[in-house]
N, C-alpha and C positions, 0 to 999 in steps of 0.2 A: 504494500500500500504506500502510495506517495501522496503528499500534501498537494492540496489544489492549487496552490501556489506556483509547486514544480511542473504539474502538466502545464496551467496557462501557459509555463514558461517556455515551455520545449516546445510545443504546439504555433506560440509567437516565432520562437527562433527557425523552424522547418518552415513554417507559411512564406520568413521572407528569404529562403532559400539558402538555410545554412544546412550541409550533408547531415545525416542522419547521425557519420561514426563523431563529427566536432559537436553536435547537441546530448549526444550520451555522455560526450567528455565534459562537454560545463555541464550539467547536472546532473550525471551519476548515474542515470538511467540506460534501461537495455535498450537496444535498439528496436527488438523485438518488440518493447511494449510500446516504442512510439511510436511504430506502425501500426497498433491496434487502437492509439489515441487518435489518429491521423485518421482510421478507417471511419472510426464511430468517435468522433470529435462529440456530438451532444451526451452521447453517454456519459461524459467525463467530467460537465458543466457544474457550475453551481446549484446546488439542492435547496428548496423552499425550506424545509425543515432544518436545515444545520445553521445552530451560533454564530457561524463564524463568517460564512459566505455565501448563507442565505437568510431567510426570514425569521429564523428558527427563536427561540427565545433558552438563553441558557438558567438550568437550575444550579445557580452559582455556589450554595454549599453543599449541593449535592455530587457538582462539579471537584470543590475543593477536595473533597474526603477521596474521592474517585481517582484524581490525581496523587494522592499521598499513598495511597497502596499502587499504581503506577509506577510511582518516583521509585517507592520502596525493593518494588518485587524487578522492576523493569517491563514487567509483562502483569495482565490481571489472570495470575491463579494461584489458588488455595490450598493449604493442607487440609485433607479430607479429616483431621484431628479436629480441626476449628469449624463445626458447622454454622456458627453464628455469623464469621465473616462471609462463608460463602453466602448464606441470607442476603448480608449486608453491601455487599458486592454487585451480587445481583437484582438488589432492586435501587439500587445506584444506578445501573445500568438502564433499568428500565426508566429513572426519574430523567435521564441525562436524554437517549434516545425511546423518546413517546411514542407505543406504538409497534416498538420493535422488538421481537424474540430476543429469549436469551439462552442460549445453550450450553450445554456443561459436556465437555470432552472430558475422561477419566481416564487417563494414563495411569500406571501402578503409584496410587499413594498421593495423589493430587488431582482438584476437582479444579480442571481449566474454563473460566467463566467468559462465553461466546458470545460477541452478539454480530451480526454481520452489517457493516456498512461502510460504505467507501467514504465519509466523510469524518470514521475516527480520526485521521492523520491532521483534520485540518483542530481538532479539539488537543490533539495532543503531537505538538511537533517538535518532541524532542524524540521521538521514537526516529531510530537510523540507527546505520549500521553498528556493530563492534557494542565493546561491553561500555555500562553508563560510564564506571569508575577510569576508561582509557580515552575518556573524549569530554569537551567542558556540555557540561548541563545548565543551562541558562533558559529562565524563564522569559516567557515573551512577557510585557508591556500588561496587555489585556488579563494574562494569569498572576501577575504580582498584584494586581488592584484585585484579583479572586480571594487572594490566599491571608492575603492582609485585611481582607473584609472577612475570613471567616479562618482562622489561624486552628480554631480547637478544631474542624472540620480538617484542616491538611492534617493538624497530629494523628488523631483518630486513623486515618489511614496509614499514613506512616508508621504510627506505633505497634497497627495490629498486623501489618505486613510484616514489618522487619525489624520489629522488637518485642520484648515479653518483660512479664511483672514476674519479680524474682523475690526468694526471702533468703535476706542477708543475715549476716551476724557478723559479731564481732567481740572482743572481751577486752574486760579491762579489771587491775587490780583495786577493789574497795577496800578500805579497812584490812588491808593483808588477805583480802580475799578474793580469788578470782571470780570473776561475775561474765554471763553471760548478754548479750544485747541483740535483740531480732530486729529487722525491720524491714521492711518493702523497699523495692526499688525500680523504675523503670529502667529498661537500657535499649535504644535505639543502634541497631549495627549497620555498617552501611560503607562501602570501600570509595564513595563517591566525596569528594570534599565537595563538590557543592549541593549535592545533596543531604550533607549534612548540613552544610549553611541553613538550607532551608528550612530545617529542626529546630538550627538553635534560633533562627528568626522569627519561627511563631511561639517559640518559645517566650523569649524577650514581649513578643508583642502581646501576652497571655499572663506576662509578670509571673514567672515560674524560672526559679532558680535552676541550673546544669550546671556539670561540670565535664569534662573529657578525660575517663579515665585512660584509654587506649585513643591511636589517631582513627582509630575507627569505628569509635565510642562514642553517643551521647548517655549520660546517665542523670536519673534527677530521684535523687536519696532523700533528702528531707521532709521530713514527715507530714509537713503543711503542705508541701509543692507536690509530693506521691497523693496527697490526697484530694488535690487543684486537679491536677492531671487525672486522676479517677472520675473524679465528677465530670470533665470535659470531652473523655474518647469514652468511656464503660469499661465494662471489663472484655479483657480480651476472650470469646467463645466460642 
């Protein structure tokens, strides 16, 4: 799937007679598919119903959370342990595109949450080649004013993707006496620096303390802030 962006664009550069093999070279595309954009040009247009490049209207924290197990997993699917996210997932899916099926592929030990439409790419265009954490991740414009109007909605995905609530401990000497200490803790994993940026920004913008125990750590210990953070994503199920 490619963003409407890139067809307009390749579709522009063949019209005014650039060869097929220099328009695959500036944008990345097979040549093959720009032959079949070229055959059936209106198939490829702009959709009434999409956010972004047609009429469509976005569900903006429905959007946000959608996006945060996106950012998280890279792709949307589930461990078939968590059946609340998969719930959760998919009727995200169904708030974002109205109208549209949603379907669950089950390869061994993970429920892949489907929905089919050629105008995902234009809602989510950081999806391209190679892994998130080997190429920069930067939000468009339109998705920082999302995420920033609705921060507890990005955690929420984020946390239940690609973090878990864990019970700590720790000890320390009382009165000559060793004492034991429990406590909760979230921990957000994630090998992407900007996708962790994006943690600790809705974090900050949620007034919730972190800190980075590993560089590929967010964690937020504090028993006020573990329990900020509870009330804002739920629990993970």
């Amino acid at each position: 799937m490619h963003p409407f962006a890139t067809r307009r664009q390749a579709l522009s550069l063949a019209k005014h007679g650039v060869a097929l093999a220099e328009v695959s070279r500036r944008t990345g595309v097979a040549r093959s598919t720009i032959r079949q954009w070229k055959r059936h040009p209106d198939a490829w247009g702009p959709s009434r119903d999409c956010p972004r490049c047609g009429m469509g209207t976005l569900d903006r924290p429905a959007y946000a959370a959608l996006l945060g197990y996106y950012l998280g997993d890279g792709c949307i699917s589930c461990d078939r342990a968590w059946p609340g996210i998969i719930e959760d997932v998919s009727a995200l899916v169904h708030r974002i595109k109205r109208g549209g099926r949603v379907f669950h592929v089950l390869p061994p030990g993970t429920d892949v949450v489907t929905s089919h439409w050629k105008h995902w790419p234009c809602l989510f265009p950081q999806h391209g080649p190679g892994r998130t954490h080997e190429r920069a991740i930067a939000l468009e414009s339109w998705q920082q004013a999302v995420v920033d109007e609705f921060p507890g909605d990005l955690l929420r995905g984020l946390f239940h993707s690609d973090g878990s609530r864990v019970a700590n401990w720790a000890s320390r000497t009382v009165g000559g006496e060793q004492r034991r200490h429990d406590y909760p803790r979230w921990m957000f994993v994630n090998h992407s620096d900007d996708i962790l940026g994006f943690c600790t920004d809705a974090l900050d913008r949620v007034g919730i303390a972190w800190r980075r125990p590993r560089p590929n750590c967010i964690a937020v210990s504090r028993r006020d802030d573990v329990r900020r953070l509870d009330g804002l994503i739920g629990p993970k199920s």
